[in-house]
Rosetta silent file (secondary structure, phi, psi, omega in degrees, C-alpha in Angstrom):
SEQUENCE: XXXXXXXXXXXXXXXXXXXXXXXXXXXXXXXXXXXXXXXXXXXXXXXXXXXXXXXXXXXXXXXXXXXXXXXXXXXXXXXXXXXXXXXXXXXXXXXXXXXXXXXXXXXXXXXXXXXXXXXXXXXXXXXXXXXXXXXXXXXXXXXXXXXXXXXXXXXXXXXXXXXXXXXXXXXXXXXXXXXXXXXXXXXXXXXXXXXXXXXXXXXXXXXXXXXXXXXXXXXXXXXXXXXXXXXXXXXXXXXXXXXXXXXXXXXXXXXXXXXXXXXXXXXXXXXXXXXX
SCORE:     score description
SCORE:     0.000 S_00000001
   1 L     0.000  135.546  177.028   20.958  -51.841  -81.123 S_00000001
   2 L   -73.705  172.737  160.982   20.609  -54.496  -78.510 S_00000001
   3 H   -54.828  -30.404 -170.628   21.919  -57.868  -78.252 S_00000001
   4 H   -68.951  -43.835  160.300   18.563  -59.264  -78.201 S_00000001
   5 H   -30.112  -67.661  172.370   18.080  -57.915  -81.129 S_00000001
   6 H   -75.407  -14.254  170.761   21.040  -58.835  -83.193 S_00000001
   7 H   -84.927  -25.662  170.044   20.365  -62.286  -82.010 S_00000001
   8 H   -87.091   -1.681  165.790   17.064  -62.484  -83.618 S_00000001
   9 H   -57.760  -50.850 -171.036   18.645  -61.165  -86.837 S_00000001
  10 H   -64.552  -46.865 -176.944   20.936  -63.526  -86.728 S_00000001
  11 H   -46.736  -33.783  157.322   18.498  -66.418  -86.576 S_00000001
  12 H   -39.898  -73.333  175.901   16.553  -64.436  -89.317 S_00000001
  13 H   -76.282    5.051 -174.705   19.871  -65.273  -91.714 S_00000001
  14 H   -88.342  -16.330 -167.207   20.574  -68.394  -90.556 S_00000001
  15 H   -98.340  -36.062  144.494   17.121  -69.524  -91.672 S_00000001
  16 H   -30.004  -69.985  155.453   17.417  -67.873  -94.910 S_00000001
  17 H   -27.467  -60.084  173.805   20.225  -70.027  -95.274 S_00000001
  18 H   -53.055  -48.688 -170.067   18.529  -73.306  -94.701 S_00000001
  19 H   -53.913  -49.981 -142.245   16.015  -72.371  -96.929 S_00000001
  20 H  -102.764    8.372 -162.416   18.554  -71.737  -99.704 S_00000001
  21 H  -113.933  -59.223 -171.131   20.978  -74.833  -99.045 S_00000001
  22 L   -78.398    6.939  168.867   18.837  -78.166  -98.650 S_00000001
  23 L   -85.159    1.653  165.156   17.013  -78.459 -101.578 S_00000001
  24 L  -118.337   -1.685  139.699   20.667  -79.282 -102.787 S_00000001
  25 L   -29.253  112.242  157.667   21.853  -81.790 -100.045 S_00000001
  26 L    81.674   27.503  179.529   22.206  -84.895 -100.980 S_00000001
  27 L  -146.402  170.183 -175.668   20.927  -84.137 -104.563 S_00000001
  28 L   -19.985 -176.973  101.860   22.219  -83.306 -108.010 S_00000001
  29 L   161.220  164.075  178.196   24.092  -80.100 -108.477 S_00000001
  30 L   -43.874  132.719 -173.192   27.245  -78.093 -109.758 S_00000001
  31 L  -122.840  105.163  160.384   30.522  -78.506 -107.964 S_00000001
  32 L   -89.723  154.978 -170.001   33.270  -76.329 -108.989 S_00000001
  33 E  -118.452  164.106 -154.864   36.399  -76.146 -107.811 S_00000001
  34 L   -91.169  -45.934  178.561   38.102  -73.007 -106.563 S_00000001
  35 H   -63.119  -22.234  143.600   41.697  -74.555 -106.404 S_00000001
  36 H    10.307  -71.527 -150.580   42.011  -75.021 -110.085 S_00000001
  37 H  -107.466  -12.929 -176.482   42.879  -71.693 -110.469 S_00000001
  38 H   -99.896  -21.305  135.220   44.750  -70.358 -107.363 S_00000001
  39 L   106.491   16.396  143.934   46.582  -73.412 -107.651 S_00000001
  40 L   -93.801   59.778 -171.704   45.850  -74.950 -103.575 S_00000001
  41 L    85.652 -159.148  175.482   44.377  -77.817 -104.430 S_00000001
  42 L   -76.268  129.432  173.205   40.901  -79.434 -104.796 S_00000001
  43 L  -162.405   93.841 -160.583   38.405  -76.545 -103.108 S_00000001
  44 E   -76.262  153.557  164.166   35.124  -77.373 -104.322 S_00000001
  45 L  -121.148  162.403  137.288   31.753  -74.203 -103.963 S_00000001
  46 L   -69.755  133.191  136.714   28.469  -75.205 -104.721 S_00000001
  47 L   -31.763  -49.283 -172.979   25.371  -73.249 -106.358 S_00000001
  48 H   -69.674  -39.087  177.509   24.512  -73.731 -102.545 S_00000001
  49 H   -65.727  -13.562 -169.078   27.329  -71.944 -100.650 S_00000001
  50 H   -96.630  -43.529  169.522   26.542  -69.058 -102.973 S_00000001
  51 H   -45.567  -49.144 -176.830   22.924  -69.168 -102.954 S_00000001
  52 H   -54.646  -39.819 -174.330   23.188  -69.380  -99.179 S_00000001
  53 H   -81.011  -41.571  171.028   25.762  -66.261  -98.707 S_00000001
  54 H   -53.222  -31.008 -179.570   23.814  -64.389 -101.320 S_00000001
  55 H   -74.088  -53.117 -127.770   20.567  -64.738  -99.509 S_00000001
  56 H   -96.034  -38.616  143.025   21.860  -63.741  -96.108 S_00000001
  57 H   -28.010  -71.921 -167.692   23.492  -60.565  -97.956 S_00000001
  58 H   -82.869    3.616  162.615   20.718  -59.423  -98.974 S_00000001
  59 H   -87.182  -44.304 -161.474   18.862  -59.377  -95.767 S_00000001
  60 H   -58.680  -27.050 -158.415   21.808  -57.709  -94.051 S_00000001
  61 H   -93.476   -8.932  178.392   21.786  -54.905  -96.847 S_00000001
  62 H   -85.911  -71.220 -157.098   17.829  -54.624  -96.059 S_00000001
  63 H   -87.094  -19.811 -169.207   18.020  -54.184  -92.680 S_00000001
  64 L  -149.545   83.343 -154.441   21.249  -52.567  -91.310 S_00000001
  65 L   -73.217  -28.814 -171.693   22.924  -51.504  -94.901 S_00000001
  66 L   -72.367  -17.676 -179.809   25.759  -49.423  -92.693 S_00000001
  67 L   -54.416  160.464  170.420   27.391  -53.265  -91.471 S_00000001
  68 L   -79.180  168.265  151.266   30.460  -54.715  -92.973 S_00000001
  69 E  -151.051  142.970  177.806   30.283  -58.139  -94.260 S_00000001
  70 E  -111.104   85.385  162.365   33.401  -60.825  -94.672 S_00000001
  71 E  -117.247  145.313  152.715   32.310  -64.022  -96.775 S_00000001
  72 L   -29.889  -48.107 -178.475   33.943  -66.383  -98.596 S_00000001
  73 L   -94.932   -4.564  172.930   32.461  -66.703 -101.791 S_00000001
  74 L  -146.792 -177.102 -153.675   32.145  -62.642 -102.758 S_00000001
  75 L   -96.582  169.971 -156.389   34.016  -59.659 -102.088 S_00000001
  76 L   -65.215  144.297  166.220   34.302  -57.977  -98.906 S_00000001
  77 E  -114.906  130.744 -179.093   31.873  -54.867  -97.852 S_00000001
  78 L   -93.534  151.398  163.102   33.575  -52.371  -95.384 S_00000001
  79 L   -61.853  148.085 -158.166   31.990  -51.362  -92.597 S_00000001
  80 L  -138.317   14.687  169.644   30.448  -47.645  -91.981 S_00000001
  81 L  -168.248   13.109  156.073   29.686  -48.141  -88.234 S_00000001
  82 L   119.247  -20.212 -161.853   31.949  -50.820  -86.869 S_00000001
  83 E   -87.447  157.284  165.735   29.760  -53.841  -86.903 S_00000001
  84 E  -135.023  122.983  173.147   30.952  -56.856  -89.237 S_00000001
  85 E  -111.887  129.882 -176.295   29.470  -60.084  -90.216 S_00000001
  86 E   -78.519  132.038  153.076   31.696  -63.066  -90.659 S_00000001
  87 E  -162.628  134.044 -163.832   30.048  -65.543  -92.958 S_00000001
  88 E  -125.566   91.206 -147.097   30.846  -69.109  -94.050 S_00000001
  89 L   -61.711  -32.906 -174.578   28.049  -69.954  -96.012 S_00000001
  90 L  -156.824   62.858  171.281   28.753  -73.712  -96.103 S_00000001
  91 L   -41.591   87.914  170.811   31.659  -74.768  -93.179 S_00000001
  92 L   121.374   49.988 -165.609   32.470  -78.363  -94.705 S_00000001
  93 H   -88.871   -6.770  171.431   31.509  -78.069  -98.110 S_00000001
  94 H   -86.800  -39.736  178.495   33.336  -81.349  -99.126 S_00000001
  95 H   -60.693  -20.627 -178.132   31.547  -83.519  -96.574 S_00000001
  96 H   -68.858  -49.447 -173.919   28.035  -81.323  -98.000 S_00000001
  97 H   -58.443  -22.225 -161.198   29.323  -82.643 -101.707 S_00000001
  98 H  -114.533    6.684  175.525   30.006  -86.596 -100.041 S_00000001
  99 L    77.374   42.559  162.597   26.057  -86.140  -98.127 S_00000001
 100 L   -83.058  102.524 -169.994   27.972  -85.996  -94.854 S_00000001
 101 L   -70.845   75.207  158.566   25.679  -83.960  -92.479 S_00000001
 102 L  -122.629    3.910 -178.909   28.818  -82.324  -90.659 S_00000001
 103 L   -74.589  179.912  173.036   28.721  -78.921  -92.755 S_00000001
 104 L   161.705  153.316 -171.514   27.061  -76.050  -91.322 S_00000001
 105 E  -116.199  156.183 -163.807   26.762  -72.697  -91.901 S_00000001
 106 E   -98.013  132.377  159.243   28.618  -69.877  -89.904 S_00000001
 107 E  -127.964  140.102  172.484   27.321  -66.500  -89.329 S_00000001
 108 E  -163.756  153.226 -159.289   29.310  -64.334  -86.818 S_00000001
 109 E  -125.660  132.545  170.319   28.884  -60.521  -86.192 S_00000001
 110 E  -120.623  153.854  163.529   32.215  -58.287  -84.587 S_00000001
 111 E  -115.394  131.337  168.365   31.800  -54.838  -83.495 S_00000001
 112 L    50.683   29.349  154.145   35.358  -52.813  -83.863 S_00000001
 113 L    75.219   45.696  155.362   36.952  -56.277  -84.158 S_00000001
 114 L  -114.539 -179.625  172.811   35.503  -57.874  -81.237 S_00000001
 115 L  -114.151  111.703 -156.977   32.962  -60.670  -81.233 S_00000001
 116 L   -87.508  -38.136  168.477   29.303  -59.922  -80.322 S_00000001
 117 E  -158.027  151.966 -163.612   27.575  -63.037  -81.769 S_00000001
 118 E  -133.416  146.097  173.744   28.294  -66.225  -83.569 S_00000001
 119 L  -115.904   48.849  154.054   25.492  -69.027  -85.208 S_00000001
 120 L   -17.635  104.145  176.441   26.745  -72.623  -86.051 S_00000001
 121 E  -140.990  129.327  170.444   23.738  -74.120  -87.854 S_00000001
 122 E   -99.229  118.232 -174.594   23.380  -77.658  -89.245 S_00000001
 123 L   -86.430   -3.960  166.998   20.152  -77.475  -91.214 S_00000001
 124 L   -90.336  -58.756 -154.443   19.559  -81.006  -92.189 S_00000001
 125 L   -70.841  -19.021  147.476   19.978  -82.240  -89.166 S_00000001
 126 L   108.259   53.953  172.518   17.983  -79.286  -87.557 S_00000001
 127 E  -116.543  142.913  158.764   20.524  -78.012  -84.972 S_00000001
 128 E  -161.707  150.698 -159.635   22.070  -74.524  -84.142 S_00000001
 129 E  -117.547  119.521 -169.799   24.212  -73.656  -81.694 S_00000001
 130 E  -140.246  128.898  162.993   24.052  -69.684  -81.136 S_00000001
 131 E  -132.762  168.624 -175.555   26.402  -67.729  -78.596 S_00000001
 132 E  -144.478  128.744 -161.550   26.656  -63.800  -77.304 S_00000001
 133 E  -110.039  108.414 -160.733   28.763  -61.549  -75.843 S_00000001
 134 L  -140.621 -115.177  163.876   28.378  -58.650  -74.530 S_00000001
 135 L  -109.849  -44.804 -142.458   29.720  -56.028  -71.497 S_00000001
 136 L  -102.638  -52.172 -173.380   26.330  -57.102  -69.402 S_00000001
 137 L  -139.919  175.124  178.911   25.853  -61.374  -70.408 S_00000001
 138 E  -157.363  150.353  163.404   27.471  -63.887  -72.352 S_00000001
 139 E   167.223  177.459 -165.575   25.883  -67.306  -72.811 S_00000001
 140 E  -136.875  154.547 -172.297   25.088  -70.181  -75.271 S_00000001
 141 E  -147.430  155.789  165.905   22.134  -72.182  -76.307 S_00000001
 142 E  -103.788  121.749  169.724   21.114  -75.351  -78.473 S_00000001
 143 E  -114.269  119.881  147.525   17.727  -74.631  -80.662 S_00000001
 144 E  -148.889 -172.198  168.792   16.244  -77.797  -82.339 S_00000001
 145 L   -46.381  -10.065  157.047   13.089  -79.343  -82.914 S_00000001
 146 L   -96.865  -16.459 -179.300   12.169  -80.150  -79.231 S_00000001
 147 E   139.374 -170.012 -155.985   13.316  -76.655  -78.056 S_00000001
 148 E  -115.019  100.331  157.949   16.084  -74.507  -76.722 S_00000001
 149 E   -97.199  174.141  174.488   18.778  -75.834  -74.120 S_00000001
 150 E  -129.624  165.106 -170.070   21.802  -74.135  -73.009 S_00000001
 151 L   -77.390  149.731  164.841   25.412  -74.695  -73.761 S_00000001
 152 L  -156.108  138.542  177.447   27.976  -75.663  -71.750 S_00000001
 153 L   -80.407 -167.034 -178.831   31.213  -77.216  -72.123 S_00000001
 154 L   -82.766 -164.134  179.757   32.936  -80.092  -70.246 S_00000001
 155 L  -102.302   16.082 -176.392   34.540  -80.486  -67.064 S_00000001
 156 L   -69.911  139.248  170.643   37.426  -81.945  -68.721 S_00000001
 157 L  -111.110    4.155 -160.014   40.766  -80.477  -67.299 S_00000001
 158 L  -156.181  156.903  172.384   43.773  -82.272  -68.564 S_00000001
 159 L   -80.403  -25.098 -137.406   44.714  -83.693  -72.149 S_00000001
 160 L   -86.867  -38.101 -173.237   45.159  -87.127  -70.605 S_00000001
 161 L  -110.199    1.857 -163.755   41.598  -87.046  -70.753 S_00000001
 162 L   -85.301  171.040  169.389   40.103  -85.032  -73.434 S_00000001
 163 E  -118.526  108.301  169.257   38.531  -85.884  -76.697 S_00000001
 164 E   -61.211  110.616  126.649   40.661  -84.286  -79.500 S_00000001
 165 E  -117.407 -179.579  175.708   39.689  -83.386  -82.574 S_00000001
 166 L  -153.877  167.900 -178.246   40.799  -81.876  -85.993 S_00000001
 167 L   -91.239  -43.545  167.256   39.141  -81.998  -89.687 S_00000001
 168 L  -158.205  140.522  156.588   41.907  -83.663  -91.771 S_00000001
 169 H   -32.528  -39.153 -152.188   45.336  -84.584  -91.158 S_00000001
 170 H  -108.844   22.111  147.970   46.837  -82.668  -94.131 S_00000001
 171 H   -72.293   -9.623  178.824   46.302  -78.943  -92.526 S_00000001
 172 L   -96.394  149.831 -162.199   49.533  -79.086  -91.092 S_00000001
 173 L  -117.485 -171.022  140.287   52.285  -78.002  -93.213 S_00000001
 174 L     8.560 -138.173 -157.521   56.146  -79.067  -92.056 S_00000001
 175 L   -53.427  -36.052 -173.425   56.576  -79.011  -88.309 S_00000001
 176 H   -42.980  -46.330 -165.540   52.884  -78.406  -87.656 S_00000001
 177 H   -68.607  -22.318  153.573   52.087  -82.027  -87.986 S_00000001
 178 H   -35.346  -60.923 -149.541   54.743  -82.768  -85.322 S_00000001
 179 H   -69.586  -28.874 -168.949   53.141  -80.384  -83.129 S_00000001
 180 H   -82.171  -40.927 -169.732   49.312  -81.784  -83.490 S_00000001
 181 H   -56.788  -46.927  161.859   50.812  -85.395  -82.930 S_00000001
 182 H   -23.696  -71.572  139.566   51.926  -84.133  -80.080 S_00000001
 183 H    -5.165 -107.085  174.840   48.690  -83.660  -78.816 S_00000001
 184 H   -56.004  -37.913  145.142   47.197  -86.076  -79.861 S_00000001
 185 H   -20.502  -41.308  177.291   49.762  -88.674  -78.215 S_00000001
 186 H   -68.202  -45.642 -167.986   48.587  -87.092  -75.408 S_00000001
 187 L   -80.417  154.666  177.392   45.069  -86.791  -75.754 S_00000001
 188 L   -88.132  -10.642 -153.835   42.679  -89.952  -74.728 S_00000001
 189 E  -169.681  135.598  175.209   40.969  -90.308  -77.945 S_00000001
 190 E  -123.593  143.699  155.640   41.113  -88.367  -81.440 S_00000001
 191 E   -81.953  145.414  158.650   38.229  -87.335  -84.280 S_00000001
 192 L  -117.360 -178.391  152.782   38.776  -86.798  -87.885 S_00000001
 193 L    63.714   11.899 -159.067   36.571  -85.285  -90.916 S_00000001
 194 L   -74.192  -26.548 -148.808   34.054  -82.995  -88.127 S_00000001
 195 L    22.327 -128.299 -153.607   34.640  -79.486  -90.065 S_00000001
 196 H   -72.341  -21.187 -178.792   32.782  -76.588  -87.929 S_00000001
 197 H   -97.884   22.640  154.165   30.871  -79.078  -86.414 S_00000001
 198 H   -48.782  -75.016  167.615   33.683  -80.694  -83.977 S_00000001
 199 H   -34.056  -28.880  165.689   33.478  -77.203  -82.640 S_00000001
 200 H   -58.743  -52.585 -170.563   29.976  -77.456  -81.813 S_00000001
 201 H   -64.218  -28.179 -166.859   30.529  -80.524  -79.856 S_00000001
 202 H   -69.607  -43.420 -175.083   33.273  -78.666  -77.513 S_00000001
 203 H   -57.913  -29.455  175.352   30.572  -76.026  -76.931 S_00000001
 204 H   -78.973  -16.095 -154.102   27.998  -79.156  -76.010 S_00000001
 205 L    85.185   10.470  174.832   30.296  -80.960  -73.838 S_00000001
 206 L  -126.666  -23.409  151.954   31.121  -84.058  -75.581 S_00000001
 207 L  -115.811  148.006 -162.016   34.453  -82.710  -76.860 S_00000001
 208 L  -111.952  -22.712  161.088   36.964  -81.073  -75.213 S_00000001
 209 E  -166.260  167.483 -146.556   39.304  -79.544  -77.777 S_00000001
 210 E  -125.654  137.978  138.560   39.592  -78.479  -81.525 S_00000001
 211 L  -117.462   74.243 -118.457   43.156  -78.121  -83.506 S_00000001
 212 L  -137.660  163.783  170.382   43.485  -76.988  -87.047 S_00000001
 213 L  -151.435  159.199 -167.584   45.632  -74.785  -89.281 S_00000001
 214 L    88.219    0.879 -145.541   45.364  -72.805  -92.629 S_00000001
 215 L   -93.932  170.961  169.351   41.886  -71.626  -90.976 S_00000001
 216 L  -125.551 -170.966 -167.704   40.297  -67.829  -92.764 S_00000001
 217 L   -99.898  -27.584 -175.859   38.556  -65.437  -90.624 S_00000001
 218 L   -81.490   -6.398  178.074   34.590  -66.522  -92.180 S_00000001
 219 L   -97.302   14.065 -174.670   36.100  -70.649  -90.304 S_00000001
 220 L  -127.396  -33.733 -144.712   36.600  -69.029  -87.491 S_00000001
 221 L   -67.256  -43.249 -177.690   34.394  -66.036  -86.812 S_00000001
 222 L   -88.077   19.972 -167.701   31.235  -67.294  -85.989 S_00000001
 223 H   -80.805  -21.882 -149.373   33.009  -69.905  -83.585 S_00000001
 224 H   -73.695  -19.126  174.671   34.499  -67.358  -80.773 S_00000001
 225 H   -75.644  -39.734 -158.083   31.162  -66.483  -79.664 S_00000001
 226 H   -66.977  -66.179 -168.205   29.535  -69.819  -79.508 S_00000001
 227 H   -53.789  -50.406 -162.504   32.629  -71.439  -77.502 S_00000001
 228 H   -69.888  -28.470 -178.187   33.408  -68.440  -75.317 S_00000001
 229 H   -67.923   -8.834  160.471   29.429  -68.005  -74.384 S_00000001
 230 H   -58.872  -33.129 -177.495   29.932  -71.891  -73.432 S_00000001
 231 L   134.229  -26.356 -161.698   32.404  -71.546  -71.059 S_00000001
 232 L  -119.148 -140.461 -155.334   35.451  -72.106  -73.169 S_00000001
 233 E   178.335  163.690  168.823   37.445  -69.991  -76.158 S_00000001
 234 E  -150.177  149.013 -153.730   39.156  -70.571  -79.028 S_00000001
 235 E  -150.169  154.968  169.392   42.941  -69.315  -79.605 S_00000001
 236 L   -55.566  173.805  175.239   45.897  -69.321  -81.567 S_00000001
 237 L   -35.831  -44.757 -170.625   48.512  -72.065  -81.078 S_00000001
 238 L   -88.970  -14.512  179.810   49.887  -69.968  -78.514 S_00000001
 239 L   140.347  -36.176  171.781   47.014  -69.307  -76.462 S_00000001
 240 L   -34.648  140.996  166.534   45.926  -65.492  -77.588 S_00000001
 241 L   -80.531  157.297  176.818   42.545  -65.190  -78.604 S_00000001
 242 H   -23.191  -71.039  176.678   42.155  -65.428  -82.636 S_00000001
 243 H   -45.951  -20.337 -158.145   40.438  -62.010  -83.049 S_00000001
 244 H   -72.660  -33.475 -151.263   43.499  -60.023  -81.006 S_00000001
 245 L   -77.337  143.848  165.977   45.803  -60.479  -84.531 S_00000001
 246 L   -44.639  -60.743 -149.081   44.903  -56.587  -86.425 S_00000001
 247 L   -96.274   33.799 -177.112   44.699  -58.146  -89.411 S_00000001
 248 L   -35.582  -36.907 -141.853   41.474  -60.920  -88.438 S_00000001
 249 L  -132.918   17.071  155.285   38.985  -59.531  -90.638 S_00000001
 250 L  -114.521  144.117 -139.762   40.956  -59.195  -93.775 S_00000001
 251 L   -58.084  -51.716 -130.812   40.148  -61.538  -96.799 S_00000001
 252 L  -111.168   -8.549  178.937   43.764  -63.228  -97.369 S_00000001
 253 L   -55.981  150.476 -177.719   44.584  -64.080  -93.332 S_00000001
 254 L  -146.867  120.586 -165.105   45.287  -67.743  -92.567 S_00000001
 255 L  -135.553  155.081  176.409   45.440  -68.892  -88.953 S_00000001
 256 L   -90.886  127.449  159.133   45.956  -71.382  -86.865 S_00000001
 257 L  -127.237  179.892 -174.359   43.489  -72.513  -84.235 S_00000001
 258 E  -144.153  112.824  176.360   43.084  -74.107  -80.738 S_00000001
 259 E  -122.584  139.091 -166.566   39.514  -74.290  -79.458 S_00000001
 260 E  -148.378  141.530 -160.567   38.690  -75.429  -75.790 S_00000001
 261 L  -104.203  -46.925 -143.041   36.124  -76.051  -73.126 S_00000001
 262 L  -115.504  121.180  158.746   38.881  -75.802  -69.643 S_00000001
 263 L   -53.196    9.843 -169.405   41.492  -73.162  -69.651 S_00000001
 264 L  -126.997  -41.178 -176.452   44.051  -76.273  -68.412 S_00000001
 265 H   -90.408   -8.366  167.294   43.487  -78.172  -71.311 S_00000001
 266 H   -87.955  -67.272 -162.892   44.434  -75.145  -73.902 S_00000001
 267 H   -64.028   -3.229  148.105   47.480  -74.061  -71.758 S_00000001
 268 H   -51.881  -85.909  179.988   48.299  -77.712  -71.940 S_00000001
 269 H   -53.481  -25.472  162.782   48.103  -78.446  -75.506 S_00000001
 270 H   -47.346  -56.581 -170.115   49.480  -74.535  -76.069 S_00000001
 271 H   -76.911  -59.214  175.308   52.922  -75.666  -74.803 S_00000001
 272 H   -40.138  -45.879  152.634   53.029  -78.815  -76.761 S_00000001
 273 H   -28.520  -61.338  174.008   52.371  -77.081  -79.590 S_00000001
 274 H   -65.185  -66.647 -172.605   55.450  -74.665  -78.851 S_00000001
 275 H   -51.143  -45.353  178.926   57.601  -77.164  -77.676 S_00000001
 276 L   -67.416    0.000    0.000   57.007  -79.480  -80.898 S_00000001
């Protein structure tokens, strides 16, 4: 199957998605929380993250029934020909619960534990960010309601100069939060509360790096596509990309990232990290 292909697929579940997510934005509905019972804290789902993952399921299982799939809110399906879809149904589901349009939902596809294509899509606001990888192209695009552009990150090269962000201070555990202050000391300017779509912006060009920790493989999956067909990557702490660790694509991993448009400003902030 081509790329071309799998990219119109994706857009196929990504739309499915919209469909099954905004009639509950900004309106009424159940919130439960997840953290209750495993005992990390407040970690609210929706009727919408499920409705959303469920719909996109059931297209996948229509058209190409041999794929894997990895989501968050149900259990895992193994793969029976290599391909895997990553899916984060609702990236930011506490700003979707406070009416914060910064959610967005993640779709990302690996073959053999590489990354072929990734979808970022904010569906109120009517953006998606889609990138693809392949032997033959790689590249990135913006689709909204005027039309298709293409992605590219910035020209920033040095932390002195970048625009930093992260989603909340309290992902860092012990020493981590040393290590992001680092950083950020560093850094000209920092964001808070962005979830996946901080990541978006590095892929646009208006931010220059992402740091977080505590991440699963459906907050990361559909990212590695978007950013690397941009120009940039996203990597562990140390620099590696994410996908490299064996165990990426199983349910209970928790990782640390570093996302980047310049290959100077991740081996920058990579050593601060280690040194702090």
């Amino acid at each position: 199957m081509s790329v071309l292909e799998l990219r119109a697929f994706a857009d196929e579940l990504a739309d499915a998605a919209r469909a099954a997510i905004l009639p509950h934005f900004r309106a009424a509905h159940v919130v439960e929380d997840k953290g209750a019972k495993s005992g990390r804290g407040y970690d609210p789902v929706t009727e919408a993250d499920k409705a959303a993952e469920a719909a996109i399921r059931t297209l996948i299982a229509k058209h190409y029934p041999t794929h894997g799939v990895l989501g968050e809110e149900f259990d895992a399906l193994e793969s029976r020909d290599g391909y895997t879809w990553v899916l984060d149904p609702i990236d930011g589901t506490r700003a979707f619960i406070s009416g914060l349009p910064l959610w967005g939902v993640l779709i990302g596809l690996y073959k053999n534990g590489a990354p072929v294509l990734g979808v970022i899509d904010q569906p109120y606001i009517g953006e998606r960010f889609r990138g693809w990888l392949s032997d033959n192209e790689r590249g990135a695009d913006l689709v909204t309601r005027d039309g298709v552009r293409p992605l590219r990150v910035s020209g920033c090269t040095g932390l002195s100069e970048a625009k930093l962000a992260t989603t909340d201070a309290r992902l860092f555990q012990d020493g981590e939060s040393n290590a992001f202050a680092a950083v950020r000391d560093r850094a000209r300017l920092t964001r808070y509360g962005c979830d996946c779509y901080a990541y978006a912006m590095v892929a646009l060009g208006t931010l220059d790096c992402v740091i977080e920790s505590g991440l699963a493989p459906w907050d990361v999956g559909a990212l590695a596509p978007v950013l690397a067909g941009a120009g940039g990557g996203i990597s562990n702490w140390s620099g590696a990309p994410v996908w490299e660790r064996s165990d990426f694509l199983k349910r209970d991993t928790r990782m640390r990232a570093l996302a980047w448009g310049d290959a100077r400003v991740r081996d920058e902030a990579a050593t601060l990290l280690k040194q702090a």
